[in-house]
BALOBA-1460 file (C-alpha; in Angstrom, 3 decimals):
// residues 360
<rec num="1" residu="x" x="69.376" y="-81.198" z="-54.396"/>
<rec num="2" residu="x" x="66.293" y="-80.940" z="-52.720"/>
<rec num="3" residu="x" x="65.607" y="-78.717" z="-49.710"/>
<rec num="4" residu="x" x="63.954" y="-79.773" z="-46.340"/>
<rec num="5" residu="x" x="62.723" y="-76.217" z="-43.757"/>
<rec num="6" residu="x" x="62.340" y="-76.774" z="-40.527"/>
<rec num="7" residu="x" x="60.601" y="-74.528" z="-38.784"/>
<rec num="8" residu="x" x="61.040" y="-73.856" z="-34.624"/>
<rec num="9" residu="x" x="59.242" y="-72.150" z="-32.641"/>
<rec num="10" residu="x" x="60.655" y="-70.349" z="-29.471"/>
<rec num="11" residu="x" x="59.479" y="-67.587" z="-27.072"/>
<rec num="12" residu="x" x="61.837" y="-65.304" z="-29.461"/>
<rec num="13" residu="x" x="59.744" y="-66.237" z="-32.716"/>
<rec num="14" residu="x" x="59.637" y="-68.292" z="-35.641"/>
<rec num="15" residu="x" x="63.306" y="-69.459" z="-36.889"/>
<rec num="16" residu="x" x="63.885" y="-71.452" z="-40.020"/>
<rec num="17" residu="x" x="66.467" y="-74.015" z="-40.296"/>
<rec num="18" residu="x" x="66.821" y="-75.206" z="-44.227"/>
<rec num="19" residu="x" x="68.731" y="-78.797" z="-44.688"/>
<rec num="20" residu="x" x="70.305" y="-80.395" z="-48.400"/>
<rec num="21" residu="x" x="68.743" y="-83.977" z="-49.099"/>
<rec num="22" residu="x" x="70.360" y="-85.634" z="-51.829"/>
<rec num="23" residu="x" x="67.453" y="-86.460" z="-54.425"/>
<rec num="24" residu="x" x="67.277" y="-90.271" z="-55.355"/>
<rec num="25" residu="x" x="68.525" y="-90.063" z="-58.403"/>
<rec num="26" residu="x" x="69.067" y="-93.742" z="-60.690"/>
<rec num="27" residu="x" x="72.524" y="-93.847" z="-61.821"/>
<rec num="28" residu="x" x="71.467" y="-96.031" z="-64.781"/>
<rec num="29" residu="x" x="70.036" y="-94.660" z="-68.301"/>
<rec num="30" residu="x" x="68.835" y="-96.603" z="-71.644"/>
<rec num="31" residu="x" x="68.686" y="-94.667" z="-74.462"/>
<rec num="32" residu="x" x="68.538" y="-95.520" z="-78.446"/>
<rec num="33" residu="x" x="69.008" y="-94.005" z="-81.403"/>
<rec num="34" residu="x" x="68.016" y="-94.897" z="-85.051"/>
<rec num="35" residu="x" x="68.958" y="-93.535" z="-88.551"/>
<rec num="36" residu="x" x="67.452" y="-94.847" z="-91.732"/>
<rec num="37" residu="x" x="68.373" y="-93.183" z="-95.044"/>
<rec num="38" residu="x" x="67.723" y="-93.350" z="-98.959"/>
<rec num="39" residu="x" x="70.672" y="-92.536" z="-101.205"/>
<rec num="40" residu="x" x="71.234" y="-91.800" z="-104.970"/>
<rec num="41" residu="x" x="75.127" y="-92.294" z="-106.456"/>
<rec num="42" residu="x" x="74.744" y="-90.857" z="-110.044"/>
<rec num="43" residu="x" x="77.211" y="-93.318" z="-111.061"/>
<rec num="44" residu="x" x="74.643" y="-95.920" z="-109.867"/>
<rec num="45" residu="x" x="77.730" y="-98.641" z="-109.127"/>
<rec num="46" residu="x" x="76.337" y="-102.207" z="-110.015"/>
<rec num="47" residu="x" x="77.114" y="-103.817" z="-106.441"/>
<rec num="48" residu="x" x="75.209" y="-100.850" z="-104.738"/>
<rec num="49" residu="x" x="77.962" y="-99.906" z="-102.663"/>
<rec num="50" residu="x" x="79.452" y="-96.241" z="-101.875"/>
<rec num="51" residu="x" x="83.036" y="-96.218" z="-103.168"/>
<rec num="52" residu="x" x="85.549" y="-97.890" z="-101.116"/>
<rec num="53" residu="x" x="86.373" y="-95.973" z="-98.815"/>
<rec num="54" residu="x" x="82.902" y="-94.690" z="-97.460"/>
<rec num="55" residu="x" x="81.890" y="-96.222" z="-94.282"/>
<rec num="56" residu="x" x="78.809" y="-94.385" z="-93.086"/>
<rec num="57" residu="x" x="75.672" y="-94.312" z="-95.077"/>
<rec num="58" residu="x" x="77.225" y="-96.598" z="-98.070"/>
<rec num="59" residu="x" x="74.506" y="-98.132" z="-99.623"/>
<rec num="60" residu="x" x="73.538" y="-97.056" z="-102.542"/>
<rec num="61" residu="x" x="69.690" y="-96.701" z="-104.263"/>
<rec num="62" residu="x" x="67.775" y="-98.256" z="-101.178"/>
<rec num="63" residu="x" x="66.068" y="-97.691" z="-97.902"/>
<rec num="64" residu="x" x="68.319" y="-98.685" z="-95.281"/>
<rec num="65" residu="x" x="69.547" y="-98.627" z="-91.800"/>
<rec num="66" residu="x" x="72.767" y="-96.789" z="-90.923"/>
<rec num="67" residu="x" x="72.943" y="-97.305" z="-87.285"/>
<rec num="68" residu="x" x="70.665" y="-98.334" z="-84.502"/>
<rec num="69" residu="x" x="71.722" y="-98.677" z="-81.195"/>
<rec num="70" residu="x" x="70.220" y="-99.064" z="-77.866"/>
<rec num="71" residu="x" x="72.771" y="-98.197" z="-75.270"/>
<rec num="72" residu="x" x="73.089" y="-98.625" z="-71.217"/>
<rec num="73" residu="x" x="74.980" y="-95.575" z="-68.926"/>
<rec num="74" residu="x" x="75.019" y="-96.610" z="-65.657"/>
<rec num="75" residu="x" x="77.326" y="-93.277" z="-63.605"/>
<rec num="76" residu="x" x="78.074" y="-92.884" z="-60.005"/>
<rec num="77" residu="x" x="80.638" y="-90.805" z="-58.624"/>
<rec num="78" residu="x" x="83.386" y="-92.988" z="-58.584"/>
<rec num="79" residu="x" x="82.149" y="-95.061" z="-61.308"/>
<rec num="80" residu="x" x="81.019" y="-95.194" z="-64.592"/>
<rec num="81" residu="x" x="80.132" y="-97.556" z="-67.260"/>
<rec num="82" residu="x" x="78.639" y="-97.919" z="-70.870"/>
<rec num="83" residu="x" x="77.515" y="-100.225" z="-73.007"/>
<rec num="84" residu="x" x="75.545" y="-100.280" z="-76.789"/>
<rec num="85" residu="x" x="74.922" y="-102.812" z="-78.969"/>
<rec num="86" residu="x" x="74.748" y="-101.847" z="-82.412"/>
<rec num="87" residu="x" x="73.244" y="-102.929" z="-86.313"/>
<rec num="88" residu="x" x="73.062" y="-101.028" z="-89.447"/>
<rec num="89" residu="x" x="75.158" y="-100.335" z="-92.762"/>
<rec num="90" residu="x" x="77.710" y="-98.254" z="-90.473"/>
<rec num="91" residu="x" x="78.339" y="-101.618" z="-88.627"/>
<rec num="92" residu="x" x="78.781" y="-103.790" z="-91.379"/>
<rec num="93" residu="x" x="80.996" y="-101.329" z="-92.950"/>
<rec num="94" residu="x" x="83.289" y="-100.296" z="-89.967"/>
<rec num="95" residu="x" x="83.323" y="-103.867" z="-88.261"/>
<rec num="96" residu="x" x="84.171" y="-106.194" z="-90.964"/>
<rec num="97" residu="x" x="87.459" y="-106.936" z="-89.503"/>
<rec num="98" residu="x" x="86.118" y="-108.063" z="-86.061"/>
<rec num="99" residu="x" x="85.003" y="-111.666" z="-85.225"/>
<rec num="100" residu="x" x="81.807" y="-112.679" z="-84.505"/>
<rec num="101" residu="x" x="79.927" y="-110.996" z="-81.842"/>
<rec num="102" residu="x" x="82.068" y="-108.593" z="-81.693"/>
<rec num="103" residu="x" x="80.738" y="-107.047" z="-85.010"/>
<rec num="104" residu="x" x="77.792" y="-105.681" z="-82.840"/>
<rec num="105" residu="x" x="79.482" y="-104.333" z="-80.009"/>
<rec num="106" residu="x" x="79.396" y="-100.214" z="-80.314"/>
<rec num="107" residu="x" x="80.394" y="-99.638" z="-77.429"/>
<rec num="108" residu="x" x="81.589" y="-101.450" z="-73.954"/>
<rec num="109" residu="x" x="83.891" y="-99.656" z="-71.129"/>
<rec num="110" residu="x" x="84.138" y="-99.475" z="-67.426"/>
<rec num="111" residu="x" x="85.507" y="-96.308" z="-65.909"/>
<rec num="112" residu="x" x="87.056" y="-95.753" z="-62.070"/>
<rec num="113" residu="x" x="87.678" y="-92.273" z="-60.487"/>
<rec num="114" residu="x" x="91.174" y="-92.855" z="-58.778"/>
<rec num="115" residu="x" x="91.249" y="-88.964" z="-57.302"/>
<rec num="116" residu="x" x="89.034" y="-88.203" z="-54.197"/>
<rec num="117" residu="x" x="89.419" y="-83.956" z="-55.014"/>
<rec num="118" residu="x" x="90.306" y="-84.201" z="-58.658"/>
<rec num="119" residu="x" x="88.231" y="-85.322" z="-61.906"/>
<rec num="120" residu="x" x="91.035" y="-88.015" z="-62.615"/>
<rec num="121" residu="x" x="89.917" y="-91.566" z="-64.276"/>
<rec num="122" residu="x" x="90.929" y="-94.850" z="-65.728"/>
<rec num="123" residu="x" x="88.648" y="-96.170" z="-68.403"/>
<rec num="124" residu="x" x="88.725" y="-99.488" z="-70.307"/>
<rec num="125" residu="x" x="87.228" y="-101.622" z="-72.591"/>
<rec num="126" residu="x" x="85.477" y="-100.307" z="-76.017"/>
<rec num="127" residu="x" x="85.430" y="-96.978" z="-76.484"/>
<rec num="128" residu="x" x="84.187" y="-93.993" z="-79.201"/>
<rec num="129" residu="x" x="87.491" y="-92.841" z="-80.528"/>
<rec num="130" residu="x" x="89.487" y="-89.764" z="-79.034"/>
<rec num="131" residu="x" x="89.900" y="-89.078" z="-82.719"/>
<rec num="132" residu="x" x="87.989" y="-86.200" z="-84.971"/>
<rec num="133" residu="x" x="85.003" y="-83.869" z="-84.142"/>
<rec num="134" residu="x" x="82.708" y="-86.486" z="-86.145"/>
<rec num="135" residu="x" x="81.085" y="-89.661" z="-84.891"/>
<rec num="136" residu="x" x="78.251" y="-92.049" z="-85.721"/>
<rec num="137" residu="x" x="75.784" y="-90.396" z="-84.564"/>
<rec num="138" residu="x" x="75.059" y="-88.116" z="-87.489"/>
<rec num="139" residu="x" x="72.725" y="-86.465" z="-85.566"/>
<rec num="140" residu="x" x="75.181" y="-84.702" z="-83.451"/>
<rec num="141" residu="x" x="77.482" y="-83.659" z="-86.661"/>
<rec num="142" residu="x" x="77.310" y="-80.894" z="-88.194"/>
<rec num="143" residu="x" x="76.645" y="-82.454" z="-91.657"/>
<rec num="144" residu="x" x="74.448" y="-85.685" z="-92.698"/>
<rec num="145" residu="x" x="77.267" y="-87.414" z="-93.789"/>
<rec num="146" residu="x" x="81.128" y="-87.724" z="-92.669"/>
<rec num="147" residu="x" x="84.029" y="-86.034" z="-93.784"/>
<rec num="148" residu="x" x="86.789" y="-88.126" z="-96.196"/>
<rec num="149" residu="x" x="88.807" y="-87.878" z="-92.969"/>
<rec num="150" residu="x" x="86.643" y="-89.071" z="-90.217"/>
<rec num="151" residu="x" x="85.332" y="-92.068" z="-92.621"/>
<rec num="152" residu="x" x="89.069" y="-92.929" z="-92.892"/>
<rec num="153" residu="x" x="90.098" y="-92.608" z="-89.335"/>
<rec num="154" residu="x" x="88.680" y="-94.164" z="-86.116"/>
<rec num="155" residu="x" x="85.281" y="-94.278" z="-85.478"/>
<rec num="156" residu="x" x="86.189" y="-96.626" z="-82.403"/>
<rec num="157" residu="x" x="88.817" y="-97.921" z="-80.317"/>
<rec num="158" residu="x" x="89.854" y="-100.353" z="-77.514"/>
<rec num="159" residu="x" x="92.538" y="-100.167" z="-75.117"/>
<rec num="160" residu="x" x="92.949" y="-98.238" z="-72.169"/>
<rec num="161" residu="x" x="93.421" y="-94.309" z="-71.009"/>
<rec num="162" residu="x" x="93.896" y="-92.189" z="-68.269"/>
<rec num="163" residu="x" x="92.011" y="-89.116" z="-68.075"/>
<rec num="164" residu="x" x="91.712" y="-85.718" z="-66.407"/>
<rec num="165" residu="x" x="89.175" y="-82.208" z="-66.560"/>
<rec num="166" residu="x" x="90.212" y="-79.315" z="-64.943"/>
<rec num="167" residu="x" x="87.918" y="-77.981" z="-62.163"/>
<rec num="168" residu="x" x="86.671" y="-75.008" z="-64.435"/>
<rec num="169" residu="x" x="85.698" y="-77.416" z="-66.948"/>
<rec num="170" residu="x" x="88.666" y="-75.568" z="-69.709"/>
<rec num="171" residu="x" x="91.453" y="-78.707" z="-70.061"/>
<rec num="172" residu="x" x="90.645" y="-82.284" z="-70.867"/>
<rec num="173" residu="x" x="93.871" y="-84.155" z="-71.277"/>
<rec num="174" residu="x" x="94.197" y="-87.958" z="-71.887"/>
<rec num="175" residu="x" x="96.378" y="-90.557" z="-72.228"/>
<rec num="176" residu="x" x="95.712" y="-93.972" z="-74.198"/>
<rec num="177" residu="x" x="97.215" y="-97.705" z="-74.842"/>
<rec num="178" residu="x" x="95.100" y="-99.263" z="-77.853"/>
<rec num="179" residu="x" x="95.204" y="-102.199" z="-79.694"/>
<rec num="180" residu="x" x="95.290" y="-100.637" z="-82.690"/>
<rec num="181" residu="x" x="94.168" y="-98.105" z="-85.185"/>
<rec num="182" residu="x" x="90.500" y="-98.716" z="-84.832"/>
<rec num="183" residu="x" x="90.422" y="-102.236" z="-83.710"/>
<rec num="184" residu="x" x="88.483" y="-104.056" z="-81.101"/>
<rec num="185" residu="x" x="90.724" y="-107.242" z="-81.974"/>
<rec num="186" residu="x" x="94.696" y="-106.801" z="-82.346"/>
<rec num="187" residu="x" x="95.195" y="-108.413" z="-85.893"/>
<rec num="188" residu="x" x="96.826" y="-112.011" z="-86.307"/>
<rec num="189" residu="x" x="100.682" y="-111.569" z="-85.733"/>
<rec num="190" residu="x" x="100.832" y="-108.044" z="-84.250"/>
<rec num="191" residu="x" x="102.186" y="-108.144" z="-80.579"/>
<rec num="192" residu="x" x="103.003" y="-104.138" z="-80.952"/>
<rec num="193" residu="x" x="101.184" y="-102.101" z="-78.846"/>
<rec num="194" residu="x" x="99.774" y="-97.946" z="-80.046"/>
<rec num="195" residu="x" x="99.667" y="-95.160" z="-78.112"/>
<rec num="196" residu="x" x="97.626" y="-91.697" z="-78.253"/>
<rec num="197" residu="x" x="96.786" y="-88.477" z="-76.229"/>
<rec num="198" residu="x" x="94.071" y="-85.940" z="-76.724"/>
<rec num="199" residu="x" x="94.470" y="-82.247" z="-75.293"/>
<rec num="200" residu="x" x="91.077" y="-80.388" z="-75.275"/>
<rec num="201" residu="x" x="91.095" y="-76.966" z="-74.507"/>
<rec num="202" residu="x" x="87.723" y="-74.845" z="-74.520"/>
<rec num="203" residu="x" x="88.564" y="-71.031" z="-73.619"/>
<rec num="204" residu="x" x="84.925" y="-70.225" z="-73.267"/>
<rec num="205" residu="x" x="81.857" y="-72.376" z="-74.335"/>
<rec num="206" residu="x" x="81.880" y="-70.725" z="-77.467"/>
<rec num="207" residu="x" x="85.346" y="-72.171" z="-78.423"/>
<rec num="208" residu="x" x="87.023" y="-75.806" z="-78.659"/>
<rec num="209" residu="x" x="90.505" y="-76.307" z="-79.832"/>
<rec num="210" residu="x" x="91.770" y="-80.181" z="-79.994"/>
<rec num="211" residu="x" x="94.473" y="-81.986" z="-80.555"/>
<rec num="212" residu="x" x="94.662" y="-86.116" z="-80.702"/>
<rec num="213" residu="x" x="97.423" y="-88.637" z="-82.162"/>
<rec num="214" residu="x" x="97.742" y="-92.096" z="-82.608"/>
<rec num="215" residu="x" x="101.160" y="-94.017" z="-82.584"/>
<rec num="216" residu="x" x="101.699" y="-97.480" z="-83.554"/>
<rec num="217" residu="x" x="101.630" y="-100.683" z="-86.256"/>
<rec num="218" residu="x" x="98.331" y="-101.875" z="-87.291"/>
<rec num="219" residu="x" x="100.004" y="-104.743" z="-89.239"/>
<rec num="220" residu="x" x="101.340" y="-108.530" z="-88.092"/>
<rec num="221" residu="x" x="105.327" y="-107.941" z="-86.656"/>
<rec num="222" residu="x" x="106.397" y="-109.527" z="-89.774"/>
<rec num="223" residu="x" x="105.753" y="-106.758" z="-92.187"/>
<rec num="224" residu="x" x="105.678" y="-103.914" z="-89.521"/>
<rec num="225" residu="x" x="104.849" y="-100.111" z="-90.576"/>
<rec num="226" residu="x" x="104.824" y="-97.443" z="-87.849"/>
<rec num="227" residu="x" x="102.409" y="-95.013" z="-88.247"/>
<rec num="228" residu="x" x="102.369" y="-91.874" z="-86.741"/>
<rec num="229" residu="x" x="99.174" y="-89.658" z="-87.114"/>
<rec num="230" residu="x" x="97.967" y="-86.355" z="-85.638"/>
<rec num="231" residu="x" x="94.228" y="-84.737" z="-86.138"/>
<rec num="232" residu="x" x="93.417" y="-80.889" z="-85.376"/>
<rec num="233" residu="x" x="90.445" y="-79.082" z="-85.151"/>
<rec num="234" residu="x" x="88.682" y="-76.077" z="-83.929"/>
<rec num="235" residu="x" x="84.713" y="-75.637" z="-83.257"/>
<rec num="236" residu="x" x="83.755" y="-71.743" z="-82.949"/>
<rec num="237" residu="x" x="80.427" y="-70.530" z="-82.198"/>
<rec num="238" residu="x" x="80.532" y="-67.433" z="-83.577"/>
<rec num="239" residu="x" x="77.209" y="-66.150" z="-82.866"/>
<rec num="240" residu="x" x="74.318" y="-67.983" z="-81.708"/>
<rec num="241" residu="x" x="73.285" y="-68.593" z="-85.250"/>
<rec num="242" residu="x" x="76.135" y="-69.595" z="-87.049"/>
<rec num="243" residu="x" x="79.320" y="-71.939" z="-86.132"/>
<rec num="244" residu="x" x="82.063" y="-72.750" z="-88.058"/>
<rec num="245" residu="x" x="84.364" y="-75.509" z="-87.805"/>
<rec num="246" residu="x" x="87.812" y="-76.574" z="-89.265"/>
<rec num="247" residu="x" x="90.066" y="-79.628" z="-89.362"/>
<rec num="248" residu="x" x="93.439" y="-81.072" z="-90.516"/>
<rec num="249" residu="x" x="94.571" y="-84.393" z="-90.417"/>
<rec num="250" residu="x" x="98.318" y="-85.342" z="-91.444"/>
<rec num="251" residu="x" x="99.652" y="-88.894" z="-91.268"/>
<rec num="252" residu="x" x="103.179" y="-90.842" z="-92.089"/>
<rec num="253" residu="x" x="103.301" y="-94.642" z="-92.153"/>
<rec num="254" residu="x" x="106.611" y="-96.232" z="-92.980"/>
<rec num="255" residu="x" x="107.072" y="-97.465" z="-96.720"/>
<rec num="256" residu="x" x="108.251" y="-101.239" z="-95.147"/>
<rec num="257" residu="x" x="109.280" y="-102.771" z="-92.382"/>
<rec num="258" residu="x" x="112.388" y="-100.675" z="-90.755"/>
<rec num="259" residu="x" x="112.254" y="-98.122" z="-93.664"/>
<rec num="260" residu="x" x="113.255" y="-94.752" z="-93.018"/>
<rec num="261" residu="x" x="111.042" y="-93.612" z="-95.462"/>
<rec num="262" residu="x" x="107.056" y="-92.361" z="-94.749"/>
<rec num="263" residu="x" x="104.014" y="-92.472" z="-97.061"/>
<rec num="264" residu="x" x="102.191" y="-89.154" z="-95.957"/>
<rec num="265" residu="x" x="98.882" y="-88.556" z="-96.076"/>
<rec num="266" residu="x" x="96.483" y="-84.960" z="-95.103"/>
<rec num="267" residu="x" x="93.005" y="-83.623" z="-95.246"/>
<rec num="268" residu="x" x="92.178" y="-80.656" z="-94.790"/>
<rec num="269" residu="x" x="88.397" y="-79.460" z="-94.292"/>
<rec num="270" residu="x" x="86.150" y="-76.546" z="-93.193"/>
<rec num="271" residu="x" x="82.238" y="-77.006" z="-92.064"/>
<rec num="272" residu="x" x="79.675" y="-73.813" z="-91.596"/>
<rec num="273" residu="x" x="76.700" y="-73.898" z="-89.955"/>
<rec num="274" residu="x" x="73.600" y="-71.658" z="-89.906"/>
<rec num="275" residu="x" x="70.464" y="-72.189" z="-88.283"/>
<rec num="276" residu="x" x="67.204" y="-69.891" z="-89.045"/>
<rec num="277" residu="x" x="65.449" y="-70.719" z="-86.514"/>
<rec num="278" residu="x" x="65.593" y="-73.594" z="-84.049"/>
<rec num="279" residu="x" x="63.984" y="-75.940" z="-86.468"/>
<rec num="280" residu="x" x="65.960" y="-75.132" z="-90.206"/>
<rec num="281" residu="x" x="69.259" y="-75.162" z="-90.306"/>
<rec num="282" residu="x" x="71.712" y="-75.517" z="-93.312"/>
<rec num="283" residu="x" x="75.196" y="-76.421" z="-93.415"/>
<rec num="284" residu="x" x="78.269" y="-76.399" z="-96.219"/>
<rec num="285" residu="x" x="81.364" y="-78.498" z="-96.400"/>
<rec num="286" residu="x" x="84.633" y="-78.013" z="-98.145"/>
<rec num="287" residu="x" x="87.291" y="-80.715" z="-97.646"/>
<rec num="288" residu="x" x="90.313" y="-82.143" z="-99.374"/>
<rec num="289" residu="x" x="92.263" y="-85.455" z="-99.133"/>
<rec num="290" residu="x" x="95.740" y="-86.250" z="-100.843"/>
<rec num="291" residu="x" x="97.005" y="-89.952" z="-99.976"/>
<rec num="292" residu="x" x="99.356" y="-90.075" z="-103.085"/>
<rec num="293" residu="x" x="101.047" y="-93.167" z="-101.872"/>
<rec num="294" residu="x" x="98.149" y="-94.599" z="-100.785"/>
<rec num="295" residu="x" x="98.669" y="-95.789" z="-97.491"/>
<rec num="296" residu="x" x="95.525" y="-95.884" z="-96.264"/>
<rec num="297" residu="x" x="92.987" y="-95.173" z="-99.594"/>
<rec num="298" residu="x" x="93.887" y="-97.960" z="-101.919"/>
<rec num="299" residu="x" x="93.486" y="-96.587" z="-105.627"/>
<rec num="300" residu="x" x="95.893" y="-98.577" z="-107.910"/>
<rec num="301" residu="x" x="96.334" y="-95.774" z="-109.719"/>
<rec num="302" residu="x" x="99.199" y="-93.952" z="-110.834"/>
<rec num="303" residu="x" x="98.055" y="-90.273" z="-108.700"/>
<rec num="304" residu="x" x="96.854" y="-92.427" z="-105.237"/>
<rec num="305" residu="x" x="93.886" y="-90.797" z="-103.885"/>
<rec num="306" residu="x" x="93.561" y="-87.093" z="-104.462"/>
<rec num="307" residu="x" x="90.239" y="-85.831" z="-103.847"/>
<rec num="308" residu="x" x="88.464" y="-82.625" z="-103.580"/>
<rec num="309" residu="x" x="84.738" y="-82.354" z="-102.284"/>
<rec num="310" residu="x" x="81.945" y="-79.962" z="-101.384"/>
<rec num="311" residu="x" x="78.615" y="-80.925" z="-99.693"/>
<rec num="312" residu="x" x="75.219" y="-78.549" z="-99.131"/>
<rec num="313" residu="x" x="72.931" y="-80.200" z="-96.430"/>
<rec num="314" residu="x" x="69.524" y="-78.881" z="-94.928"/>
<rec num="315" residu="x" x="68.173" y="-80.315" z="-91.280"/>
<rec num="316" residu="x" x="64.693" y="-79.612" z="-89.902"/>
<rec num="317" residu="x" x="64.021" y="-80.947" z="-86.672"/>
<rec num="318" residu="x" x="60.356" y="-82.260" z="-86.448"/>
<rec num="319" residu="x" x="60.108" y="-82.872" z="-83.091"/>
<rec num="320" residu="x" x="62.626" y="-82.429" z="-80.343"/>
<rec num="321" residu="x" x="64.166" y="-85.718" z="-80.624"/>
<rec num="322" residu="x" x="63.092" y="-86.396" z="-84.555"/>
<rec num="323" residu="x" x="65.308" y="-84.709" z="-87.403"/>
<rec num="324" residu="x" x="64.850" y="-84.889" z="-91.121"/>
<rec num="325" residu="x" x="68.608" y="-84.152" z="-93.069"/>
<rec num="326" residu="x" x="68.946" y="-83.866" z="-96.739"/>
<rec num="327" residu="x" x="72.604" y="-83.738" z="-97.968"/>
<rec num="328" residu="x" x="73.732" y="-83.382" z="-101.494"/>
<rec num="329" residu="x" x="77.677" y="-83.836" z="-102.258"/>
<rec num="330" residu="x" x="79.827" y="-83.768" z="-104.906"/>
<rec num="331" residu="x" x="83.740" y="-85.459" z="-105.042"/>
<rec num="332" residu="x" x="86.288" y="-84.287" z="-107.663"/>
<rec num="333" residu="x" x="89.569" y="-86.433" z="-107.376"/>
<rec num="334" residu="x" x="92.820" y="-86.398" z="-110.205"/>
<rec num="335" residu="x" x="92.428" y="-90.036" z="-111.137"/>
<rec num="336" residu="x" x="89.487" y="-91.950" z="-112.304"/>
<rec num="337" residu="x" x="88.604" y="-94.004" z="-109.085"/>
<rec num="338" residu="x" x="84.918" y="-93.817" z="-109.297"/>
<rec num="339" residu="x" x="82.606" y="-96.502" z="-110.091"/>
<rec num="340" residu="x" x="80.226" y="-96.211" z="-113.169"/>
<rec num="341" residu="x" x="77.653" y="-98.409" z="-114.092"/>
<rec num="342" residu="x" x="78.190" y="-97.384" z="-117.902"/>
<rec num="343" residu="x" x="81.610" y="-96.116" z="-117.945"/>
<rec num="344" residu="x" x="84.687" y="-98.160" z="-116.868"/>
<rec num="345" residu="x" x="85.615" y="-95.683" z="-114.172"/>
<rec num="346" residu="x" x="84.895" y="-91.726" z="-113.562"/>
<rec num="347" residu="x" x="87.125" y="-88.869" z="-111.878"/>
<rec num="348" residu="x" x="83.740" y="-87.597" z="-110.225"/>
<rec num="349" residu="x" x="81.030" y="-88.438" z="-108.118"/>
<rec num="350" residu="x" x="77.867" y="-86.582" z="-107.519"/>
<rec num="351" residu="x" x="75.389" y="-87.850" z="-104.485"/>
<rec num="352" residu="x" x="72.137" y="-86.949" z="-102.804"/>
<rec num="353" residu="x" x="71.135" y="-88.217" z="-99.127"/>
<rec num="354" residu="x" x="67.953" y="-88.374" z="-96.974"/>
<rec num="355" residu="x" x="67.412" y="-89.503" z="-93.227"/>
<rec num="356" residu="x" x="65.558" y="-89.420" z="-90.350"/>
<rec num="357" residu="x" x="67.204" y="-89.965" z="-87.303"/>
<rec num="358" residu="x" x="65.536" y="-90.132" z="-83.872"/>
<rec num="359" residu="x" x="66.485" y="-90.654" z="-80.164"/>
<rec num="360" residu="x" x="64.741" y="-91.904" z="-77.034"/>
């Protein structure tokens, strides 16, 4: 707010008289962001490509683009709005499934305030998902690259949800209808519709506790498979230098149609953070993923998809808005579901990642 004095004079004296003049501020923003990256698989897969069920920086042996976007905010105080175009690896990877245009659209969602006194909204349209403590952006994660859990549950979402913050800022609780379990476009033959909620509860800025679900069928009526699915996760900043984080994942998707029966699946992980100094930081990941029955990791193998990894990453931020991240990983799973140029298949995967990501 800015400030207008006023001063009077009088035979008494001098008396000031101090006004609030809202500031012309522009309710609409453009920003960008771009990522490009050079990976190393040690397995060196002929087709170039990150196993199967990587989805962010999956190319493999090349200088590439993981996600650029250039995205409009346009926020009033009854309204809101957003919407990003994006291209990249990430893209291809994560919007296969959508048809044509649609492949590019990151993000695309109008929002409405329906409370005069309260911070109560409706949103709609395309939205980042209400899902995980990860997103694209690997700038704002805590590691280079994702967790097996966020790569293997939504990134995005469309549908519908009702919102509301508390007035101190502490509760965020939502409500969603979605057309499916990261889908923009409800697949051929599904008329079902999912549901989720997400309960956010930060204590003090220094902790965030969340909790999310997703219920629904992300498969035509014909061959319908509920799936019910619930993520977890705590961010602590435990001093101003180092955070930790932890997260657990646990699904159950029917085994067919009307079956009383449930494929589970669960991942487990833990994230630390330490930064020297505000330009080095480093970061170490320890995470786990058991989908035995393979409902949403195809293997074909006779253990499913049970996985152990550890990752070491390093981030120094050039400039404000310019950071250089360096991430070597290594996966350990039961079966051999690796690809190897010279070996039929492997039970292990080593990897090494660079970027530079900047924002404007």
């Amino acid at each position: 707010m800015k400030k207008i004095v006023l001063l009077t004079f009088s035979m008494l004296g001098i008396s000031t008289l101090t006004f609030a003049q809202e500031e012309n501020k522009n309710p609409l923003k453009i920003t960008a962001y771009a990522e490009v990256y050079y990976q190393y698989d040690f397995n060196n897969p002929e087709n170039n490509t990150r196993p199967g069920f990587v989805y962010s920086h999956n190319r493999n042996n090349e200088v590439n683009l993981n996600l650029g976007l250039i995205k409009a905010n346009y926020e009033t105080e009854k309204l809101r709005a957003n919407v990003a175009f994006g291209v990249g690896t990430y893209m291809n990877a994560n919007y296969s499934a959508e048809p044509g245009v649609l492949k590019n659209i990151y993000e695309a969602n109008v929002g409405l305030k329906i409370s005069k006194s309260k911070n109560l909204w409706i949103d709609a349209g395309i939205m980042p998902s209400h899902i995980g403590f990860e997103s694209a952006i690997s700038k704002d994660c805590a590691t280079l690259t994702r967790s097996i859990l966020a790569d293997n549950s939504p990134y995005f979402e469309s549908g519908a949800k009702i919102s509301y913050t508390s007035d101190n800022g502490k509760w965020f609780v939502s409500g969603l209808v979605l057309n499916g379990w990261q889908r923009i476009q409800r697949v051929d033959g599904n008329s079902t519709v999912a549901f989720g909620h997400q309960l956010t509860y930060k204590p003090t800025e220094k902790v965030t506790l969340n909790s999310s679900s997703f219920i629904g069928n992300d498969k035509p009526d014909s061959i319908r498979q509920m799936r019910y699915f619930h993520n977890l996760y705590g961010i602590f900043q435990l001093t101003e230098k180092f955070a930790f984080t932890t997260g657990f994942d646990i699904g159950a998707e029917q085994k067919s149609k009307g079956s009383e029966q449930y494929n589970v699946w669960y991942s487990p992980v833990v994230i630390a953070k330490y930064a020297f100094s505000e330009k080095f930081g480093m970061a170490a990941r320890a995470e786990y993923y058991s989908d035995k029955h393979q409902a949403i990791i195809s293997t074909r193998t006779e253990n499913g998809f049970q996985t152990f990894g550890y990752s070491l990453n390093a981030d120094y931020w050039i400039l404000p808005n310019l950071v250089w991240r360096t991430e070597v990983k290594h996966l350990n799973s039961k079966d051999s579901v690796f690809q190897d140029r010279n070996n039929p298949m492997r039970n292990n995967n080593l990897m090494a990642v660079t970027s530079l990501a900047v924002n404007f």
